[in-house]
N, C-alpha and C positions, 0 to 999 in steps of 0.2 A: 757468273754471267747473268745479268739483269734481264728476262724473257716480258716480253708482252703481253697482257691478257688474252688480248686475239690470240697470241702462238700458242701459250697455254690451253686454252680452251681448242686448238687445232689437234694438239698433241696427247688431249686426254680421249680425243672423241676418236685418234686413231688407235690408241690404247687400247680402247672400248671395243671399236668394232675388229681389231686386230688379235682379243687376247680373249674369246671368251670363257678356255679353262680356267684363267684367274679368276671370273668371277662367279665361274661354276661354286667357286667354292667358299665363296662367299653365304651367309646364314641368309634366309628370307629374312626383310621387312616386316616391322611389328604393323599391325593394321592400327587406325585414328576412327574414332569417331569425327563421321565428318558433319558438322554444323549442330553440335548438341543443340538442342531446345532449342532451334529453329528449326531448320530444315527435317532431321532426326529428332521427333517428338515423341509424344507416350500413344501416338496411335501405329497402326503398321506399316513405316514409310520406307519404299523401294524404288530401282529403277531409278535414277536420274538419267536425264538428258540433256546435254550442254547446245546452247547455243557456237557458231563456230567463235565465236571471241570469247567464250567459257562466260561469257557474263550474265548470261541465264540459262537457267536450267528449271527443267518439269520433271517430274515423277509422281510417282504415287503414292496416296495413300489415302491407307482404308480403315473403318471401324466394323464391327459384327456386319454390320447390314448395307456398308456403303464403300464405294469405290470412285473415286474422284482423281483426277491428276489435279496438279497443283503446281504454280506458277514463282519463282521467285529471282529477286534482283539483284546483282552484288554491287556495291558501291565503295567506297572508302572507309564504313560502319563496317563492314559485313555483308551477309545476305538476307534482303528483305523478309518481311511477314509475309508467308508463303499465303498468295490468295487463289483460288478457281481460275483454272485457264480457262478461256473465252471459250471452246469446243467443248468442254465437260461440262460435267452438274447432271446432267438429266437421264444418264444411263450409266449402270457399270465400268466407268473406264479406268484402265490402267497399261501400265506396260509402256510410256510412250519413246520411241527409238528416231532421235534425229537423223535427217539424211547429212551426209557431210558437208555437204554446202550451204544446209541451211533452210533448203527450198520448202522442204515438205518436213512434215513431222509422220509417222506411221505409230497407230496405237490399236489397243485391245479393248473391246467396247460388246457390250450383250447387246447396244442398239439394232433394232431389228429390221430386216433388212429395207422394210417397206412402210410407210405408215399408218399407221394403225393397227398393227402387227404385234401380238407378245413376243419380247426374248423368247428363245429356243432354248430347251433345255441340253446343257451341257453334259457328252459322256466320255469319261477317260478313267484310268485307274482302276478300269470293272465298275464303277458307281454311276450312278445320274441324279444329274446337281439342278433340279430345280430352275426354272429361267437363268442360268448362268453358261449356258453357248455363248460362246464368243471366236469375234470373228474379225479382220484387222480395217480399220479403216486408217484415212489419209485424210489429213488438212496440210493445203498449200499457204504459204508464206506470199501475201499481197500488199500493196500499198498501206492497205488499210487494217494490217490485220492478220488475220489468218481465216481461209475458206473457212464454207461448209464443209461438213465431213463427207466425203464420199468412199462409199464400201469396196474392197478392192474385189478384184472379178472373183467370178467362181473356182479358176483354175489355181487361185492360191486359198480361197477359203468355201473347201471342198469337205468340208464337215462342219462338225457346231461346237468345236474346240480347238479354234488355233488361235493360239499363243506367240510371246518372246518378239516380238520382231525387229530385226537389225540391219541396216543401211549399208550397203560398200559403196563406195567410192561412185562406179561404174552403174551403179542402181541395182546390183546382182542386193537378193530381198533373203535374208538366214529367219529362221522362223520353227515352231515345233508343231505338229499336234499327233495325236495316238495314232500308233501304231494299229492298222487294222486288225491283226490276228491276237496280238498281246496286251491289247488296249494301253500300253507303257506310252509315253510321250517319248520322239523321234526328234531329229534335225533333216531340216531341208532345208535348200537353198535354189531359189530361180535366178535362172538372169531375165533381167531386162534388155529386150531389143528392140526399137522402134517405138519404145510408148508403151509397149505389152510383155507379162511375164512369157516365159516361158514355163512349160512342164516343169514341176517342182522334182528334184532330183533329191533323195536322202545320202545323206554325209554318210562318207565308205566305212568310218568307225562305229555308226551309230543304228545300230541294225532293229533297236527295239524288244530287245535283250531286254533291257533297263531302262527307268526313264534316265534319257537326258532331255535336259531344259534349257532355256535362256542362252542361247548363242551371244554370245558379245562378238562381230568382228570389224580385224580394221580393217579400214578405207581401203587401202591395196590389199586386203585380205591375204595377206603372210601369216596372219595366223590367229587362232579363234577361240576364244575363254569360254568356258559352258558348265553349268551344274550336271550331276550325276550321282548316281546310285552304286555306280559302278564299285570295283575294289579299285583301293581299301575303305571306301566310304562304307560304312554297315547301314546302320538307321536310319542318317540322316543323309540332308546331299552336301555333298562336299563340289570343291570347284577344279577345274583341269584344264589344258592349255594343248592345244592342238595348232600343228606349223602347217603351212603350205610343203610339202615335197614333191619337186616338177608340178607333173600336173594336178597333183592327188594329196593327200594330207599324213603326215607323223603320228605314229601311235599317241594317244591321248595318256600326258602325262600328270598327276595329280602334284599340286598346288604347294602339299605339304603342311606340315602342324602348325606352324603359324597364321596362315591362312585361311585353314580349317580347322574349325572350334568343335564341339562336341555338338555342338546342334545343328543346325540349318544353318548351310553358307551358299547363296545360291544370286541372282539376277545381274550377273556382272556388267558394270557399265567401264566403257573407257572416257578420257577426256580426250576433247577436241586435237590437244597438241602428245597426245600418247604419254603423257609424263605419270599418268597415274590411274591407277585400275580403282575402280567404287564398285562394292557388292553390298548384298545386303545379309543381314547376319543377324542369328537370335543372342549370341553375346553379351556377355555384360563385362563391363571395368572390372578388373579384380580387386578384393579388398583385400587390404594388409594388415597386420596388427600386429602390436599393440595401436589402439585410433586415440585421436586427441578426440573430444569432444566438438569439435569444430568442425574436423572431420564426419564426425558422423552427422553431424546437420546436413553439412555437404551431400551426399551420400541419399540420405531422405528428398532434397529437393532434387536431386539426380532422378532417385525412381519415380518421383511426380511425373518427373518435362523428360524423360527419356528411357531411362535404366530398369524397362520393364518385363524384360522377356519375350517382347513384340522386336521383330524385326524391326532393323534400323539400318542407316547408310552406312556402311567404310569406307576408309580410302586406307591406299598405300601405294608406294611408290614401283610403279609397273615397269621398267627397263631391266632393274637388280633380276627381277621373276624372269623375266622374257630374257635371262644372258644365263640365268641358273638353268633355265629347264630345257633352252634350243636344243636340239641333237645336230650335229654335226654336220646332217644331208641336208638340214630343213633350208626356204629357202631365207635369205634378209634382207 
């Protein structure tokens, strides 16, 4: 019996959402570097942000003493020579998190609040970092552009280190900054009502224990990707996956060895149509041997334009992860 595309593709997606112990048991997804020596270069690039048509994206990145977002195009080549997004350049920025439709971008910036003002020094972790408070501000999407930056109120940047920040659907804002008693970075989350946050409320998993960082969530906020400390991560952060249940959230389940490398796995990004999770990672390719000589050229202009032990972008395909690790209550 000869089936249609269309029915086939009807019948895998009822498969899909109808069977997900099959694919409980399915192995994770090997992660890609995503856009060697362009996008992922030999300096510390993190954070992407997709446009809603995925057809540009900002992120970050940084050298010893600088922090910039960065702008880039994709066309029928690839994706362009990443240049200075029009809001950066002239203070610390990074971090930048699209809202889902597009409107606003929301990033992390030491710009100070007032002008004339030095950055404010930064404290978390027990330390103090020298003019690196940071604190979130927003550019709006206009005819011509994108606004001026404007700082978001004091009830969401209510010290001089907050971080991570992520967009839902609805304008509800996911964000970190230190824990007051344990100085560990936290997760919150405000809604938006009327044009105004409300009181930032912390995530019922995320007590401040340990640092968690970098909230990813999606648009319907079903469920929420975020670095951690937590176990079984030791040293480094590794990444976790946290579902909507009713009204409250599924114990935070870790990502797994594929996902998690021996070093830093941390600022998860999603793409606009969910097909695929980007983090960022100290990672390198692995090498095999015996090498041909070609090989190893290869190899050498790799750790030039990327393969340095500086965080870089991933991807890998985020549905397989999100059918592995749902629990049963969570919501879909």
């Amino acid at each position: 019996m000869s089936v249609s595309p269309r029915t086939r593709a009807c019948l895998l997606s009822l498969m899909w959402l109808s069977a997900p112990a099959a694919f409980a048991a399915t192995p994770d997804p090997t992660p890609t570097i995503f856009s060697p020596g362009v996008i992922s270069g030999p300096a510390h690039d993190a954070a992407p942000a997709f446009s809603p048509d995925g057809a540009t994206v900002y992120f970050g990145r940084q050298a010893p003493e600088v922090a910039v977002i960065m702008e880039s195009r994709r066309s029928a080549r690839g994706w362009s020579e990443p240049a200075i997004a029009s809001f950066s350049g002239e203070w610390t920025d990074m971090e930048p998190a699209m809202a889902p439709d597009g409107s606003y971008l929301i990033y992390v910036s030491n710009r100070p609040a007032h002008p004339g003002e030095k950055p404010r020094d930064g404290h978390y972790n027990g330390k103090t970092w020298p003019g690196k408070g940071s604190a979130l501000w927003r550019v709006r999407r206009t005819a011509h552009g994108w606004s001026e930056p404007e700082r978001l109120p004091e009830r969401i940047n209510r010290g001089d280190s907050v971080y991570a920040p992520s967009v839902a659907a609805d304008g509800t804002l996911y964000f970190m900054h230190p824990n007051a008693k344990t100085g560990y970075f936290q997760l919150f989350s405000a809604r938006l009502r009327d044009g105004d946050y409300e009181e930032p409320q912390p995530l019922p998993f995320s007590g401040g224990e340990q640092s968690d960082v970098d909230p990813a969530v999606a648009p319907d906020q079903s469920f929420l990707i975020f670095g951690s400390r937590r176990a079984p991560a030791t040293a480094s952060m590794d990444l976790f996956v946290a579902f909507r249940d009713g009204e409250g959230w599924s114990a935070p389940q870790w990502l797994g060895e594929r996902i998690n490398s021996p070093g830093s796995d941390a600022e998860p990004r999603l793409s606009p149509d969910l097909s695929t999770l980007y983090f960022s990672s100290e990672r390198s390719e692995p090498v095999t041997y015996p090498r041909t000589r070609e090989q190893t050229r290869a190899d050498l202009t790799r750790i030039q334009t990327w393969d340095n032990a500086l965080y870089n972008i991933w991807q890998v395909p985020l549905q397989p992860l999100l059918s592995a690790h749902r629990p049963a209550t969570a919501t879909h």
